[in-house]
C-alpha positions as CSV (number, residue, x, y, z in Angstrom):
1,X,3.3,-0.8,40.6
2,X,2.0,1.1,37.4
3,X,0.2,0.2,34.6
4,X,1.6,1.7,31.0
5,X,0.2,1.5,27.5
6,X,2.3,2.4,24.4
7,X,0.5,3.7,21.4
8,X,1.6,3.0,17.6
9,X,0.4,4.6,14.6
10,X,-1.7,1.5,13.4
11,X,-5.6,1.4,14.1
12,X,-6.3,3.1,17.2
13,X,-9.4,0.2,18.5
14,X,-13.2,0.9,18.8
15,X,-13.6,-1.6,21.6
16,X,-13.9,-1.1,25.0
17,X,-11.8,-3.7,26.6
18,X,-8.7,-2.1,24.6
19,X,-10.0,1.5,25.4
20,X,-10.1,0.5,29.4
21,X,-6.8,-0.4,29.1
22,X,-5.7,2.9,27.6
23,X,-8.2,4.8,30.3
24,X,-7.2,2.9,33.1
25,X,-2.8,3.3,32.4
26,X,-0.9,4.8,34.8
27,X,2.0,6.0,32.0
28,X,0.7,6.7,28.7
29,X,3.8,6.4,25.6
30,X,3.4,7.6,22.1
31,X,5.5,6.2,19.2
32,X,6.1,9.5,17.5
33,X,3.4,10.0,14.7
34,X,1.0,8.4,17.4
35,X,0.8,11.6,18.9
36,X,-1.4,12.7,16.2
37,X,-4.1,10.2,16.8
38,X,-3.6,10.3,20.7
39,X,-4.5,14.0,20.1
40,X,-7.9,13.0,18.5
41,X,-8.9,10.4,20.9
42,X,-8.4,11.5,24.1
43,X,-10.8,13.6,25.0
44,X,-13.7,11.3,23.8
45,X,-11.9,9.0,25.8
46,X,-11.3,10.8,29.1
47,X,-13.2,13.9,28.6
48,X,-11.0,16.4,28.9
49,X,-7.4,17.0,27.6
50,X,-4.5,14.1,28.8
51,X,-1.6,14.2,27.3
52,X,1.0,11.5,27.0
53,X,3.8,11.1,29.3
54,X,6.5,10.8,26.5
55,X,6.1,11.0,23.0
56,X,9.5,8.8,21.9
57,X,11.0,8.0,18.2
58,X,13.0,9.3,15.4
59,X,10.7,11.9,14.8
60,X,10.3,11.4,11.3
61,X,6.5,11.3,10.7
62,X,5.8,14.2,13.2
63,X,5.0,17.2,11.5
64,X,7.3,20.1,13.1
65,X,4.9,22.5,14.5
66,X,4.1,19.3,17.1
67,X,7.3,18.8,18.0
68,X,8.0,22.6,19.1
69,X,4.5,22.0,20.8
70,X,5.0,19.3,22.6
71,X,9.0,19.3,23.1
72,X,8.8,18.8,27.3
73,X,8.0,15.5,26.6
74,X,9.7,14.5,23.6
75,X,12.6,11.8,23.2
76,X,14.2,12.3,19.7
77,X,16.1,9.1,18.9
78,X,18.0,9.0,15.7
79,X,19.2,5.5,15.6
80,X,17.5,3.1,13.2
81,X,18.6,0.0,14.4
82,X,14.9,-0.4,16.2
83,X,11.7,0.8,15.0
84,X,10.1,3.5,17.8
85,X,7.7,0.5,18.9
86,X,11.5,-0.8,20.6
87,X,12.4,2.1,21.3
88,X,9.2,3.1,23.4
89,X,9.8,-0.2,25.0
90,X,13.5,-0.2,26.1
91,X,12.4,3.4,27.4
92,X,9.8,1.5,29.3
93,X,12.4,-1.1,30.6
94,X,14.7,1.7,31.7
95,X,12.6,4.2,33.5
96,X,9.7,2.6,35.1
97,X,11.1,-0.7,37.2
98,X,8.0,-0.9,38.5
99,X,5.7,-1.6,35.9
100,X,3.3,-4.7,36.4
101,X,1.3,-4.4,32.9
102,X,2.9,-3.1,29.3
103,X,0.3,-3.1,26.8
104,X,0.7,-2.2,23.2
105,X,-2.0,-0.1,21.6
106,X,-2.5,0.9,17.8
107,X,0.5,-1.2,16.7
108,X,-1.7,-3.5,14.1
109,X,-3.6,-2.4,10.9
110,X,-2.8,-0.1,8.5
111,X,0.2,-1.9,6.8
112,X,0.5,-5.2,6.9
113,X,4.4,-5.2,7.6
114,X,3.9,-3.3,10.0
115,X,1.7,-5.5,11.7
116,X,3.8,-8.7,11.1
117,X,6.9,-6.4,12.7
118,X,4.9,-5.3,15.9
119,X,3.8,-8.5,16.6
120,X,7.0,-10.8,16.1
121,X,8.8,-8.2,18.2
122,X,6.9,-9.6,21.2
123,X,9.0,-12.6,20.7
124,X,12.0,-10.1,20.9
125,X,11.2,-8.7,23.9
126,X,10.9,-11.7,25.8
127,X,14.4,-12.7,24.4
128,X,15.8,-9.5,25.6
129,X,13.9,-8.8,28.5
130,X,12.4,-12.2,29.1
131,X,8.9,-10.7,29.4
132,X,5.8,-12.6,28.1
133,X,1.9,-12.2,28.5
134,X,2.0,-14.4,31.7
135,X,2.6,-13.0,35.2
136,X,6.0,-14.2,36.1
137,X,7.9,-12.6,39.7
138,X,9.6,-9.5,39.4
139,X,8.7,-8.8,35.1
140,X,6.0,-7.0,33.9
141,X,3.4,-8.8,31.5
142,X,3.2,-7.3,28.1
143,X,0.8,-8.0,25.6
144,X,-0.6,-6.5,22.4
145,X,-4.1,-5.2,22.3
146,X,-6.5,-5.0,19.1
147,X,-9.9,-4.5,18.4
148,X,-10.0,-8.3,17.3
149,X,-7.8,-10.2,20.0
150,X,-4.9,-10.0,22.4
151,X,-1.5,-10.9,20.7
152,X,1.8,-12.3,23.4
153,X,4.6,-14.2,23.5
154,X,5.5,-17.1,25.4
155,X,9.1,-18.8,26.2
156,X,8.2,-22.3,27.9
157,X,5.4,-24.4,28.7
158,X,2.4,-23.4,30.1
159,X,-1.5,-23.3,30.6
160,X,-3.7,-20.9,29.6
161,X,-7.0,-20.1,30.7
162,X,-8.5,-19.0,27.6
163,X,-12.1,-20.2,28.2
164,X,-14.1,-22.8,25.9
165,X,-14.5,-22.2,22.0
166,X,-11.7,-19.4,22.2
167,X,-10.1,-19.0,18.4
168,X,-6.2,-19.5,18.9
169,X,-3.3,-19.5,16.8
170,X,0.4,-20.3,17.4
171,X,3.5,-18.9,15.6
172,X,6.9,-19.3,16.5
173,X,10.4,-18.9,14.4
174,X,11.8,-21.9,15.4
175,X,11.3,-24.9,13.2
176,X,12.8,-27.1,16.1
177,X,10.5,-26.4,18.2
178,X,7.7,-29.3,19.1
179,X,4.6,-28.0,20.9
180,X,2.4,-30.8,22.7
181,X,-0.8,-29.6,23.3
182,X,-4.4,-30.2,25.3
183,X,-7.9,-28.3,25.0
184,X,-7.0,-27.6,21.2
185,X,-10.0,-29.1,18.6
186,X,-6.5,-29.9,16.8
187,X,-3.6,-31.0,18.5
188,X,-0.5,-29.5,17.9
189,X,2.2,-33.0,19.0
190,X,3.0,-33.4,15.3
191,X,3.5,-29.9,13.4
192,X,6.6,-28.6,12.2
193,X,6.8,-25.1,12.8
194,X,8.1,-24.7,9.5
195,X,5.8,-21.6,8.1
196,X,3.2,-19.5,9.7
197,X,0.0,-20.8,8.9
198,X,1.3,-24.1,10.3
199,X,-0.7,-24.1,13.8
200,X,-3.2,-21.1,13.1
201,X,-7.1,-20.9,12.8
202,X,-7.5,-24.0,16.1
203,X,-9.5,-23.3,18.4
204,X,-10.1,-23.9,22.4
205,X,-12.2,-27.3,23.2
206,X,-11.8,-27.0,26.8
207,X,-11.2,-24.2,29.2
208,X,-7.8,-24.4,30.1
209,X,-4.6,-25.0,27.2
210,X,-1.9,-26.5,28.1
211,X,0.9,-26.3,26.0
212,X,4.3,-28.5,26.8
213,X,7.5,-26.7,24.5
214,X,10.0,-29.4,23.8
215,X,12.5,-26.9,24.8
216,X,12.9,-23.2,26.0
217,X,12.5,-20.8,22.8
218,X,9.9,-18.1,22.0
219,X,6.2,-18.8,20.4
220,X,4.0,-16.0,20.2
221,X,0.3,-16.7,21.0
222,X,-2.8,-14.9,19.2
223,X,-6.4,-15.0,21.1
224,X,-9.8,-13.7,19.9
């Protein structure tokens, strides 16, 4: 079982909750110009030099003289199909089975479309991969870290133990989809998932969520 983080080139957090989860990773993945930051932090956070396992993309943002550096542990991939966020997770898929945790670090802030891309590719994965921010037998959870919440997708119903007064929002794609809901101040029974802001800004009125999908699709889930 291993624990892995993969670092973008957003805003590296300030936080300690997203900094334990960087300290305490078992594989350690940079999205090519993340390297630069990773490079910067890690010392103040581990105190001493610990460099990333693989440092994976198209290599267009790395200056040069890094990539000669560090090129024992770099995976150039040309493609442009994916951005290196995918790419640093299909490597994940492929070469470590036996990851339990996949946390995304540094992949908001910064640019905006950026942020909007990182996020809804949660949604992809767990199309792809069927991987979503709850423990499910034999997949990993992945989830997306920031300084201001924890970001994951979902594919069916479910309860979440997100503790009293938690700040929620709910996104999904598929304007089909029907979302029945308890512990929300504002129930979610009669939106249509029609644009983003449609089930945002709610907030937790009991401990637990529950939230009953009319049908199997993806949603992706945003926590304070």
């Amino acid at each position: 079982m291993s624990k892995i983080v993969i670092i973008g080139a957003g805003d590296f957090p300030k936080k300690e909750y997203p900094r334990y989860l960087v300290r305490s990773a078992d594989r350690i993945i940079c999205c090519d110009s993340a390297l630069r930051t990773w490079l910067r932090v890690m010392k103040p956070l581990f105190g001493r030099d610990r460099l990333p396992d693989v440092v994976i993309g198209d290599m267009d943002s790395l200056p040069k003289t890094l990539q000669k550096r560090f090129s024992d542990r770099i995976i150039h991939i040309t493609e442009q199909d994916d951005n290196d966020q995918t790419k640093a997770m299909r490597y994940v898929m492929d070469h470590y089975p036996d990851a339990t945790e996949i946390h995304f670090i540094g992949s908001t802030g910064k640019r905006e479309d950026h942020t909007v891309g990182n996020m809804s590719l949660l949604m992809e994965y767990a199309r792809i991969w069927e991987v979503t921010g709850l423990p499910a037998e034999g997949k990993p959870v992945v989830d997306m870290v920031t300084d201001y919440g924890t970001i994951f997708a979902v594919t069916e119903s479910c309860s979440l133990p997100v503790g009293e007064g938690r700040r929620i929002s709910i996104f999904t794609p598929d304007n089909s989809l029907r979302i029945k809901s308890k512990g929300l101040v504002w129930p979610t029974d009669d939106v249509v998932f029609d644009n983003w802001w449609k089930a945002t800004l709610n907030r937790a009125s009991e401990d637990t969520v529950t939230l009953e999908l009319s049908h199997k699709s993806i949603a992706l889930i945003s926590l304070d």
